[in-house]
VEXFI-814381 format. One record per residue: residue number from 1; residue in one letter; x, y, z of N, C-alpha, C, CB in turn. Coordinates in Angstrom, 2 decimals. Glycine has a CB too. Layout:
BEGIN
NUM a X Y Z X Y Z X Y Z X Y Z
...
***
This chain:
BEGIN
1 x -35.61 -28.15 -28.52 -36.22 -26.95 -28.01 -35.16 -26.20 -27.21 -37.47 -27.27 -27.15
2 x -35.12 -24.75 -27.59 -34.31 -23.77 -26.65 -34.86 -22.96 -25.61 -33.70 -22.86 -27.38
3 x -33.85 -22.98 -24.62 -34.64 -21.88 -23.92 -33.69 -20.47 -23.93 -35.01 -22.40 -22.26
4 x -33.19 -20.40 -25.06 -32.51 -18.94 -25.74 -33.11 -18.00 -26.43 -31.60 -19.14 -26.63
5 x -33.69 -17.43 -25.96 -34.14 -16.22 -26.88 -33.44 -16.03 -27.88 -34.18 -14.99 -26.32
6 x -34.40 -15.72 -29.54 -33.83 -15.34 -30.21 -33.34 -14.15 -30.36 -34.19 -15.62 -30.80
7 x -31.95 -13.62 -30.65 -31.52 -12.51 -30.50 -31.40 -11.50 -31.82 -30.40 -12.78 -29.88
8 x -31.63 -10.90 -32.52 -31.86 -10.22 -33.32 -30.33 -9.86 -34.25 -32.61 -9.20 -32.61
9 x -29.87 -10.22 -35.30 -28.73 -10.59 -36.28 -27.89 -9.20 -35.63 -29.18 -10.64 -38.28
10 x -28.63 -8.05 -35.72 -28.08 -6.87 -35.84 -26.86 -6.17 -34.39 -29.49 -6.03 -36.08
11 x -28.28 -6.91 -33.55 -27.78 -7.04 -32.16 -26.48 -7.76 -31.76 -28.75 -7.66 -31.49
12 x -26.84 -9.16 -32.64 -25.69 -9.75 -32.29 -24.29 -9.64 -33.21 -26.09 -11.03 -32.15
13 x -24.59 -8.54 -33.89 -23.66 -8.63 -34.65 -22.73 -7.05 -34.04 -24.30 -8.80 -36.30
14 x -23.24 -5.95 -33.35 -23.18 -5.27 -32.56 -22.11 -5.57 -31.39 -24.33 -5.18 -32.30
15 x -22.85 -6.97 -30.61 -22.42 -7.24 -29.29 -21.03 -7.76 -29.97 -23.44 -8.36 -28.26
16 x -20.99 -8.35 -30.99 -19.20 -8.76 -31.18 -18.44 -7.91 -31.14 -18.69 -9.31 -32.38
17 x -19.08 -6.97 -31.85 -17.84 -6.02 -32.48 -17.34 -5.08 -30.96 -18.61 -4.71 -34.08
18 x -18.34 -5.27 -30.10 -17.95 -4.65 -28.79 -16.98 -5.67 -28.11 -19.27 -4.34 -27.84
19 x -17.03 -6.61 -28.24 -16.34 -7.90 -27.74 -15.07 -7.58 -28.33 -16.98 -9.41 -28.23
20 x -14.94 -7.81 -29.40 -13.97 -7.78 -30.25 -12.73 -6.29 -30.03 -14.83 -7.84 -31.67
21 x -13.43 -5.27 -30.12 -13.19 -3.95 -29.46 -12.63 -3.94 -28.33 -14.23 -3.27 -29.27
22 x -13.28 -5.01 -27.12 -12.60 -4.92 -26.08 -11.40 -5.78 -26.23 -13.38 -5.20 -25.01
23 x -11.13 -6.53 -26.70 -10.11 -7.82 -26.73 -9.08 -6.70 -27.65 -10.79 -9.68 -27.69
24 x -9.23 -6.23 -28.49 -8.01 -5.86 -28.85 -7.86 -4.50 -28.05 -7.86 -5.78 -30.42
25 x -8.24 -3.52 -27.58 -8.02 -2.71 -26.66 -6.94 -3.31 -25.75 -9.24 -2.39 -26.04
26 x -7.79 -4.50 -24.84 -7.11 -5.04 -23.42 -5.63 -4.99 -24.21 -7.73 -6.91 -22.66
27 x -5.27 -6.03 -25.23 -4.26 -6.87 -25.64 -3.36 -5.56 -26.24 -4.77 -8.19 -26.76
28 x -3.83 -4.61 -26.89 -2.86 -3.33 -27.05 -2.03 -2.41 -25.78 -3.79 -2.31 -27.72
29 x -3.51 -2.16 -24.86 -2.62 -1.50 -23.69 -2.15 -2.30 -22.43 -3.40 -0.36 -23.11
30 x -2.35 -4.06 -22.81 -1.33 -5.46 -21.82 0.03 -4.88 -22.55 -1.75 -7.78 -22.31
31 x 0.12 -5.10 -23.80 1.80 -4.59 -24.70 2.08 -3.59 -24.17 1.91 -4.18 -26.39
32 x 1.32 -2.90 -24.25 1.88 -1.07 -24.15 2.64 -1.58 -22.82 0.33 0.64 -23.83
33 x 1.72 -1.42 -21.72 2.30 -1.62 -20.33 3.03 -2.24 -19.93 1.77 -1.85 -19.62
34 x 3.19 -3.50 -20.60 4.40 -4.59 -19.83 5.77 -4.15 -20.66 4.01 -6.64 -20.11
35 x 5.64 -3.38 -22.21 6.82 -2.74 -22.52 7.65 -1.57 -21.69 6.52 -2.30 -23.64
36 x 6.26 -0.85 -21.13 6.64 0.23 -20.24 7.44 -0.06 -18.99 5.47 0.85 -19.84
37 x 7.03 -1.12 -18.24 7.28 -1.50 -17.23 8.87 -2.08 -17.39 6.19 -2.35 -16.83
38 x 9.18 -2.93 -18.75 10.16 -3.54 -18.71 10.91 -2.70 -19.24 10.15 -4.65 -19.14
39 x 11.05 -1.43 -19.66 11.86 -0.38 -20.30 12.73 0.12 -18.92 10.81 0.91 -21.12
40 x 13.92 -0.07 -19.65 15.20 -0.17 -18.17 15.10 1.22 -17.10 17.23 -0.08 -18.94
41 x 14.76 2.44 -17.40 14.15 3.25 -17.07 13.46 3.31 -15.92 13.65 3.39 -17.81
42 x 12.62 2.64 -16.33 11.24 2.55 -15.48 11.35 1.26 -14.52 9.82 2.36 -16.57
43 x 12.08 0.39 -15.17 12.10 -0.69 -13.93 12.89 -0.32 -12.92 12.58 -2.06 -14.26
44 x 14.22 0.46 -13.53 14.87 1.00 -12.46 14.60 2.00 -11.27 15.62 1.38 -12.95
45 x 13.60 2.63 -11.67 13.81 3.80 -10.87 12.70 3.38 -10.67 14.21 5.24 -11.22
46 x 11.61 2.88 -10.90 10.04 2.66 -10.13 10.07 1.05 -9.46 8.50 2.78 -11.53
47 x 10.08 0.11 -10.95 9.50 -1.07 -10.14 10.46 -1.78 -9.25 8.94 -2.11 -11.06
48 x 11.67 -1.28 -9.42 12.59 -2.07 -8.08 12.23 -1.21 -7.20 14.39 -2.23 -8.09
49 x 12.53 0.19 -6.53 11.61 0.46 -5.68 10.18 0.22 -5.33 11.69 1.26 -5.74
50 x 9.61 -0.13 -5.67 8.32 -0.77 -6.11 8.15 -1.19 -4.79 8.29 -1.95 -7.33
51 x 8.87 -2.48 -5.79 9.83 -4.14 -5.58 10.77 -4.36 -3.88 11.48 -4.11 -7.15
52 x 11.54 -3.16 -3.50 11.87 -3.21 -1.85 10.77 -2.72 -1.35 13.14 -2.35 -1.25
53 x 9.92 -2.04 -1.62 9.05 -1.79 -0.95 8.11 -2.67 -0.18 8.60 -1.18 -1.57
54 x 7.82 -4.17 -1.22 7.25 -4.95 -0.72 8.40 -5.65 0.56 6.69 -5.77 -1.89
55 x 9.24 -5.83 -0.07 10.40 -6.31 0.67 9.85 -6.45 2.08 11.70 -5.31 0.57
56 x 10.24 -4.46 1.80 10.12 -4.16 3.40 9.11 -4.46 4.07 10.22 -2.93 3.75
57 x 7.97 -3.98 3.64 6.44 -4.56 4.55 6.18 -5.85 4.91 5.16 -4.37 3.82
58 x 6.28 -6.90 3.63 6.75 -8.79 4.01 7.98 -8.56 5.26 7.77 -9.92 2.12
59 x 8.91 -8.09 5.02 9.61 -8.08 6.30 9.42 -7.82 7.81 10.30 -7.47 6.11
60 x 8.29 -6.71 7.84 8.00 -6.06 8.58 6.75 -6.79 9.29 7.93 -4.88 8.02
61 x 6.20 -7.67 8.72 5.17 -8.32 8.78 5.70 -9.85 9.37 4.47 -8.23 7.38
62 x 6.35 -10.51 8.81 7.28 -11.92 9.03 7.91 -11.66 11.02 9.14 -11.86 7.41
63 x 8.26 -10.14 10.77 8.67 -9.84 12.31 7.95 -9.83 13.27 9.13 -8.81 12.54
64 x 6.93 -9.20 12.64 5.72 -9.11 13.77 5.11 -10.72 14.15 4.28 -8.06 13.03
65 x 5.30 -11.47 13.01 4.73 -12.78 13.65 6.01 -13.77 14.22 3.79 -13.66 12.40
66 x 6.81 -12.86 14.41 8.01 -13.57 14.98 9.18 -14.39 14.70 7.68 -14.10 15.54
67 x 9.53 -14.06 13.14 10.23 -14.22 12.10 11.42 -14.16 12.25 9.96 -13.58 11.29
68 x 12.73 -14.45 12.62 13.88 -12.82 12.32 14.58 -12.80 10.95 15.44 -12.71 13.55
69 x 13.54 -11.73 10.72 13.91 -11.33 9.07 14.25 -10.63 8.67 13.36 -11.24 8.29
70 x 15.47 -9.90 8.02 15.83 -9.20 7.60 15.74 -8.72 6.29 16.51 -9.36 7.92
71 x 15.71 -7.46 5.71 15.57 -6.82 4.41 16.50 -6.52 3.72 15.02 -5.86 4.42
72 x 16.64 -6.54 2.67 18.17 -5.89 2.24 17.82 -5.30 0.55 19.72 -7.43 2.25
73 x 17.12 -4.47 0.31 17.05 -3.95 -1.51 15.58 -4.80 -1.12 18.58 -4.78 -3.23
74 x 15.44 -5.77 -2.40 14.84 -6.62 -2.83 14.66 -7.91 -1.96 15.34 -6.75 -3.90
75 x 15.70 -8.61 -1.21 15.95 -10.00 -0.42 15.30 -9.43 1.12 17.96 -10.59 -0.37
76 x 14.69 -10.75 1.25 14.58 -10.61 2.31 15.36 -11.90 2.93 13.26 -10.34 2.56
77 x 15.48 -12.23 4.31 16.65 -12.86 5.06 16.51 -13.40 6.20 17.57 -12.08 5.30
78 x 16.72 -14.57 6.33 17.06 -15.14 7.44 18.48 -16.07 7.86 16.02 -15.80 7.56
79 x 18.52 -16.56 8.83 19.43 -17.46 9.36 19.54 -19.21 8.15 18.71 -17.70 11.18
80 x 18.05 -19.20 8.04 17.99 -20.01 7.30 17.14 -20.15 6.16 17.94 -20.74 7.89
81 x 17.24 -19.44 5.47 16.24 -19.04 4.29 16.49 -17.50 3.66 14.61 -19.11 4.92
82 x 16.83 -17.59 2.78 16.83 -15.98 1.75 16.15 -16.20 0.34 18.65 -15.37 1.29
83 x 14.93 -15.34 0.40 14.14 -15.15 -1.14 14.57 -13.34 -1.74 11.89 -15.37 -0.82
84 x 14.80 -13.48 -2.92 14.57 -11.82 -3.34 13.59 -12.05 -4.26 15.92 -10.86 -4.06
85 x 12.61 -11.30 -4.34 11.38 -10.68 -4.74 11.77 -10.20 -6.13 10.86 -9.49 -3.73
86 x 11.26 -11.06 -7.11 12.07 -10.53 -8.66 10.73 -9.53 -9.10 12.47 -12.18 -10.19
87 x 10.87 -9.48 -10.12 9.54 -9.10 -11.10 8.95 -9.98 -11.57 9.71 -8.38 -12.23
88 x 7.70 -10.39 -11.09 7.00 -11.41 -11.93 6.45 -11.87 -10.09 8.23 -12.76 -13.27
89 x 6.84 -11.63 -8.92 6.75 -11.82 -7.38 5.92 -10.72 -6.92 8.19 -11.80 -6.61
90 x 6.26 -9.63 -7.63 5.83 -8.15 -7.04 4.41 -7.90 -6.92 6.33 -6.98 -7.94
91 x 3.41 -8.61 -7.85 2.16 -8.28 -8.34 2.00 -7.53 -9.18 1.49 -7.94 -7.64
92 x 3.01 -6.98 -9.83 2.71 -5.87 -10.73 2.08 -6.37 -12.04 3.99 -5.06 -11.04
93 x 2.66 -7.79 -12.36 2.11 -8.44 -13.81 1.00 -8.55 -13.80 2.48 -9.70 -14.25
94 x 0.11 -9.01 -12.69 -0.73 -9.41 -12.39 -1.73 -8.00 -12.09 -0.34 -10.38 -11.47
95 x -1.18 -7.04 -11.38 -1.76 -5.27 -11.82 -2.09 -5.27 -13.20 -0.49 -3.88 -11.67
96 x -0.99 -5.22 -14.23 -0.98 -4.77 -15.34 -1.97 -5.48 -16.13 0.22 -4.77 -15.80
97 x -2.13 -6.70 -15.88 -3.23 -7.56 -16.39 -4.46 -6.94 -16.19 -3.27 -8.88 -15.76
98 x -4.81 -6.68 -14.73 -6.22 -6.31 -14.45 -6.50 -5.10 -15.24 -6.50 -6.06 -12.93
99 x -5.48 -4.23 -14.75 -5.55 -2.81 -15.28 -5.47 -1.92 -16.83 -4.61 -2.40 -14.64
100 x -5.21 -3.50 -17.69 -5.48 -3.22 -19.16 -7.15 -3.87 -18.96 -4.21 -4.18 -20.46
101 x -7.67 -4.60 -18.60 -8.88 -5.53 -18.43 -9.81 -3.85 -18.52 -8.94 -6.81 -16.61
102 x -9.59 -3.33 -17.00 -10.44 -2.28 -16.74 -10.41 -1.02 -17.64 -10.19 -1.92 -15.46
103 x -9.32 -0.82 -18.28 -9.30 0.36 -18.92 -9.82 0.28 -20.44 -7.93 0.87 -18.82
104 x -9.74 -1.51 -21.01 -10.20 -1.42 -21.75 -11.98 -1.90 -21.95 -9.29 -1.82 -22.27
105 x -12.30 -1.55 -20.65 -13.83 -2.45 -21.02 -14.22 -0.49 -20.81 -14.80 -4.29 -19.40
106 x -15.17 -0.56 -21.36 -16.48 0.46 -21.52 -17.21 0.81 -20.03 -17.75 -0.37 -22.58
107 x -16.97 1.53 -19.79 -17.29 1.88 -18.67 -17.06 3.40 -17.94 -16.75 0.97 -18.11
108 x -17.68 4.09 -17.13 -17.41 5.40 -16.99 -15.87 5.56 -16.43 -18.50 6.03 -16.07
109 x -15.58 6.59 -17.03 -13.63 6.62 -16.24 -13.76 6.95 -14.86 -12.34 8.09 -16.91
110 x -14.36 7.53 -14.26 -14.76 7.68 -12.95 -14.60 6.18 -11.88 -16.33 8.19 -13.12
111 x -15.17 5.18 -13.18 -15.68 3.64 -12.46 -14.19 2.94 -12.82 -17.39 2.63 -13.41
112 x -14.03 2.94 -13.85 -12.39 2.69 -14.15 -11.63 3.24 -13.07 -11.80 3.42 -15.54
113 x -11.19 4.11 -12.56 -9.89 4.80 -12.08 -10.41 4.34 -10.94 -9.45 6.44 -12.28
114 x -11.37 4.26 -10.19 -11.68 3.61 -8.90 -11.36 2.10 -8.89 -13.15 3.83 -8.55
115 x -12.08 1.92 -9.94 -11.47 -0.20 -10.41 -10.03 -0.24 -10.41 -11.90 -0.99 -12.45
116 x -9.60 0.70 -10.73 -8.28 0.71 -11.04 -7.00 0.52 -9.56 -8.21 2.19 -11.86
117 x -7.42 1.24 -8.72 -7.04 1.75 -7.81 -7.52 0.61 -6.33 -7.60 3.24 -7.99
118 x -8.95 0.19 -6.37 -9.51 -0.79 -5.27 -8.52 -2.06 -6.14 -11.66 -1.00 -5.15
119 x -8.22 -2.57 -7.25 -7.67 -3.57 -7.35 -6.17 -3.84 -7.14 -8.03 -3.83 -8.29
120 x -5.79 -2.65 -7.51 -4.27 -2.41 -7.44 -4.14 -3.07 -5.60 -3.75 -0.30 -7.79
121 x -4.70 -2.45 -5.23 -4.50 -2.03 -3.63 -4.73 -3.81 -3.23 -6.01 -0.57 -2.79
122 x -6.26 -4.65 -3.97 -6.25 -5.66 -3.10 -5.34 -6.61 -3.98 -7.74 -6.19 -2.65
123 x -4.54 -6.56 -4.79 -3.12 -7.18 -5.60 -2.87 -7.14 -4.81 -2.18 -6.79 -6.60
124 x -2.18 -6.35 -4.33 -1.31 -5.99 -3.66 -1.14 -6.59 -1.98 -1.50 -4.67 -3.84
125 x -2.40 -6.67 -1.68 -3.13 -7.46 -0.25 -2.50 -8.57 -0.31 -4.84 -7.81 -0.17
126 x -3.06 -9.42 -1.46 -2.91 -10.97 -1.54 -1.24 -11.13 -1.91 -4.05 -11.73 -2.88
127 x -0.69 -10.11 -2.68 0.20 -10.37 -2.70 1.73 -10.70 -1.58 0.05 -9.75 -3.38
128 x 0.86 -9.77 -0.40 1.52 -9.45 0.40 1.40 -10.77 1.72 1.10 -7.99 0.63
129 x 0.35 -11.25 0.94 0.40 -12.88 1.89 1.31 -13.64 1.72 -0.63 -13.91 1.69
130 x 1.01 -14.03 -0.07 1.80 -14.73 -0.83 3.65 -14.59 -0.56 1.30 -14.26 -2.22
131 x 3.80 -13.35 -0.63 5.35 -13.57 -0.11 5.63 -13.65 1.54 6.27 -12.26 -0.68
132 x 4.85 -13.19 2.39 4.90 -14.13 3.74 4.80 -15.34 4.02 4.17 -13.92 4.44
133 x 3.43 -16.11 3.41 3.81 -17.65 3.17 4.87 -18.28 2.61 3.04 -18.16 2.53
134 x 5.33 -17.93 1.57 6.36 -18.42 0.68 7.65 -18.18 1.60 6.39 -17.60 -0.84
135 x 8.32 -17.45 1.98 8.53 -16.92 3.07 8.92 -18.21 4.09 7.32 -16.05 3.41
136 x 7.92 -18.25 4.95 7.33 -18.76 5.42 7.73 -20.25 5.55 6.41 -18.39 4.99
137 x 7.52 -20.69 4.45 7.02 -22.27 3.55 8.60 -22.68 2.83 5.44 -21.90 1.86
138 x 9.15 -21.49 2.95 10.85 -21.56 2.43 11.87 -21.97 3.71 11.44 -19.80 1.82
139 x 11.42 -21.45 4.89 12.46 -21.17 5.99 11.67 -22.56 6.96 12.44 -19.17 6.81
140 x 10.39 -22.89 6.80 9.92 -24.29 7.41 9.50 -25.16 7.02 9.26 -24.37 8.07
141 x 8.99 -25.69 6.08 9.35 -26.61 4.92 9.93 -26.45 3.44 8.33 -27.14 4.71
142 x 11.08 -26.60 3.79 11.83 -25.90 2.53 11.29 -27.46 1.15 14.26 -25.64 3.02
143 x 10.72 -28.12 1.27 10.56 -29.00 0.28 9.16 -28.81 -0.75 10.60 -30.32 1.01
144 x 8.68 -27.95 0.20 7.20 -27.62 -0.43 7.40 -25.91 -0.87 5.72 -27.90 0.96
145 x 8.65 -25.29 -0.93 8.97 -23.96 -1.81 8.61 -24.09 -3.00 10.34 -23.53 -1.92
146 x 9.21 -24.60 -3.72 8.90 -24.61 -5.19 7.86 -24.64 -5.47 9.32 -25.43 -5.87
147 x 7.34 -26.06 -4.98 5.79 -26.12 -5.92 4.66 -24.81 -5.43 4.83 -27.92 -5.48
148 x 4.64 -24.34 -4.12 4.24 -23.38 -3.63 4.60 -21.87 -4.26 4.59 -23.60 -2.45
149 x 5.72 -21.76 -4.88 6.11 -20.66 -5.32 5.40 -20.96 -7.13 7.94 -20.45 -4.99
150 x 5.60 -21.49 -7.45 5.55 -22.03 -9.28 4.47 -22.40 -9.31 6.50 -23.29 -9.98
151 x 3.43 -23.20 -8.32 2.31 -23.92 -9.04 0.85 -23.16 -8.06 2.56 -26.00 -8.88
152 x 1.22 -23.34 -7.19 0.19 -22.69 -6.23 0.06 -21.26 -6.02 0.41 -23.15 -4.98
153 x 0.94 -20.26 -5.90 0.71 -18.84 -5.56 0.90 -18.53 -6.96 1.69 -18.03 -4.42
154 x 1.86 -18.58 -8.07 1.42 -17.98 -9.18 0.69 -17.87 -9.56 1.62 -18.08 -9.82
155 x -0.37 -19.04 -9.85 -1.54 -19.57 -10.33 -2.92 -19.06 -9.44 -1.33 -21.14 -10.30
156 x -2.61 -18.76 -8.45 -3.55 -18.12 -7.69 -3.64 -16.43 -7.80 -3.25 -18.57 -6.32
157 x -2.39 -16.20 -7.47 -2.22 -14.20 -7.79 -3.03 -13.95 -9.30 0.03 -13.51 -8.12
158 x -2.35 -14.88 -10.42 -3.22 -14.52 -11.63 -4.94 -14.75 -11.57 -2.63 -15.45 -12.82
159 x -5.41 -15.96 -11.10 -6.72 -16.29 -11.10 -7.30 -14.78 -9.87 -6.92 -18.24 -10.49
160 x -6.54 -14.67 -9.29 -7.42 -13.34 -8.14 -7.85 -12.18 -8.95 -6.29 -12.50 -6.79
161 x -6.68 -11.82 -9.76 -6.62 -10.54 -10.86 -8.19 -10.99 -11.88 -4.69 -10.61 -12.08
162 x -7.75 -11.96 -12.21 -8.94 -12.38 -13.72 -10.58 -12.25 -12.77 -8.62 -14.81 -14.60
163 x -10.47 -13.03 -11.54 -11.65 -12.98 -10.76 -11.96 -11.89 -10.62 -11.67 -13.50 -9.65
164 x -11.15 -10.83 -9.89 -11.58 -9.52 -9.51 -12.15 -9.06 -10.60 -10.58 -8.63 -9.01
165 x -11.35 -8.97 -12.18 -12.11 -8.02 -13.52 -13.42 -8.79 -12.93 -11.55 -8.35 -15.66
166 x -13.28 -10.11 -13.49 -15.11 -10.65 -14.14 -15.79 -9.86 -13.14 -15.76 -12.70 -13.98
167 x -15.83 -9.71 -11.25 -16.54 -9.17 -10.55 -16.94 -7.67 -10.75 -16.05 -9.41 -9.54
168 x -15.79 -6.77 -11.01 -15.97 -5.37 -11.49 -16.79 -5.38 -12.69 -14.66 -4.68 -11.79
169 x -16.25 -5.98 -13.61 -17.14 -5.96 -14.93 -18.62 -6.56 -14.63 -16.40 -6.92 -16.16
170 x -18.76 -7.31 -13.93 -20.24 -7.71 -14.02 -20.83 -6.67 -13.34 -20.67 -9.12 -13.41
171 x -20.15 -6.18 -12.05 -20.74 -5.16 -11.29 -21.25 -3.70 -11.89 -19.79 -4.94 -10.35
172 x -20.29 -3.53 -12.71 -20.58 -2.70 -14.44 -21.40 -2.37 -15.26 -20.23 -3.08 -15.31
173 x -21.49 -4.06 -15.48 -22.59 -3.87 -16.76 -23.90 -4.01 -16.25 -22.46 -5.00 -17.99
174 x -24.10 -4.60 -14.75 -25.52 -4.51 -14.03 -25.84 -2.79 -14.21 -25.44 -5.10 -12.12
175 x -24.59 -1.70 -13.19 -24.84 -0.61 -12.79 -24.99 0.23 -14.01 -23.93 -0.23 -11.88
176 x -24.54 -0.16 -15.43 -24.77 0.60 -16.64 -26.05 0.53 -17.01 -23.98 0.23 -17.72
177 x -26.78 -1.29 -17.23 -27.80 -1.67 -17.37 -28.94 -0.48 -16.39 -27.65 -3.20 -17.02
178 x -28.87 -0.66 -15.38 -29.54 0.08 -14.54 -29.84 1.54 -14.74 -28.96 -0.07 -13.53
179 x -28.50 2.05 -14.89 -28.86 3.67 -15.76 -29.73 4.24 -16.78 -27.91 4.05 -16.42
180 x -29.26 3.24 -17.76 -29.80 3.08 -19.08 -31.33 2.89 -19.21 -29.15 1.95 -19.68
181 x -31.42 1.41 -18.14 -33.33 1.10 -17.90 -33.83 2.61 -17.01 -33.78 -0.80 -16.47
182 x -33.79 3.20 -16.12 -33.88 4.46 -15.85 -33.88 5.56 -16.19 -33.50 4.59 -15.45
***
């Protein structure tokens, strides 16, 4: 015995092709964007500025909690500890992820460009922990860097991005649902 409603062939044959629609959307404009991004061009003149930008604020931040850290481009610096902030550190992969997610799900562009923009911003939040701890976790237990850099904050910056879509998107398809029943 189920407790699944039966769903109607037509319906469900509908809901794939929207599925399906979205998956290759996301996976066309993930390419598009991470080509864009890595086109020498654009990394140069945007995402390394980007890229010191974080620098500077992790720097600026490390000081305030009493750090002495210095900035330099991309590196940030100490007496005993120097990280530079590559691509793949910045949050931007982890942007570009969300931000093919949102643009390709169905949804009003209005709700997109706001999704777009509240996520960028809280990337960017967590990200801005992540290289203070690391940071951090480099210059006072330098034995627990690595796995902290490679297994723990990577793995976390990506799972925040994927969490945030599912939350927007569910938040979505309730507030579409809702229109629609109305």
């Amino acid at each position: 015995m189920s407790n699944r409603r039966e769903e109607d062939p037509q319906a469900a044959a509908a809901r794939r092709r929207r599925s399906y629609g979205f998956l290759a959307r996301f996976i066309g404009l993930l390419v598009v964007f991470y080509f864009f991004v890595a086109w020498n061009p654009i990394n140069d003149r945007v995402i390394v500025p980007f890229t010191a930008g974080i620098a500077t604020v992790s720097g600026g931040v490390l000081r305030a909690l009493g750090e002495p850290a210095t900035v330099t481009g991309t590196e940030i610096r100490s007496q005993g500890f120097a990280v530079n902030i590559e691509n793949g550190c910045n949050g931007v992969e982890t942007a570009l992820l969300f931000g093919s997610a949102v643009l390709a799900f169905p949804a009003a562009w209005s709700r997109r460009l706001l999704g777009l923009l509240l996520g960028f911003l809280a990337i960017q939040a967590i990200n801005l922990v992540r290289v203070v701890t690391l940071f951090w976790v480099g210059l006072h237990r330098p034995a627990l860097f690595h796995s902290s850099h490679t297994v723990l904050w990577q793995s976390a910056i990506v799972l925040f991005g994927v969490v945030m879509f599912l939350f927007w998107a569910a938040r979505e398809t309730r507030s579409s649902k809702a229109v629609r029943e109305s």
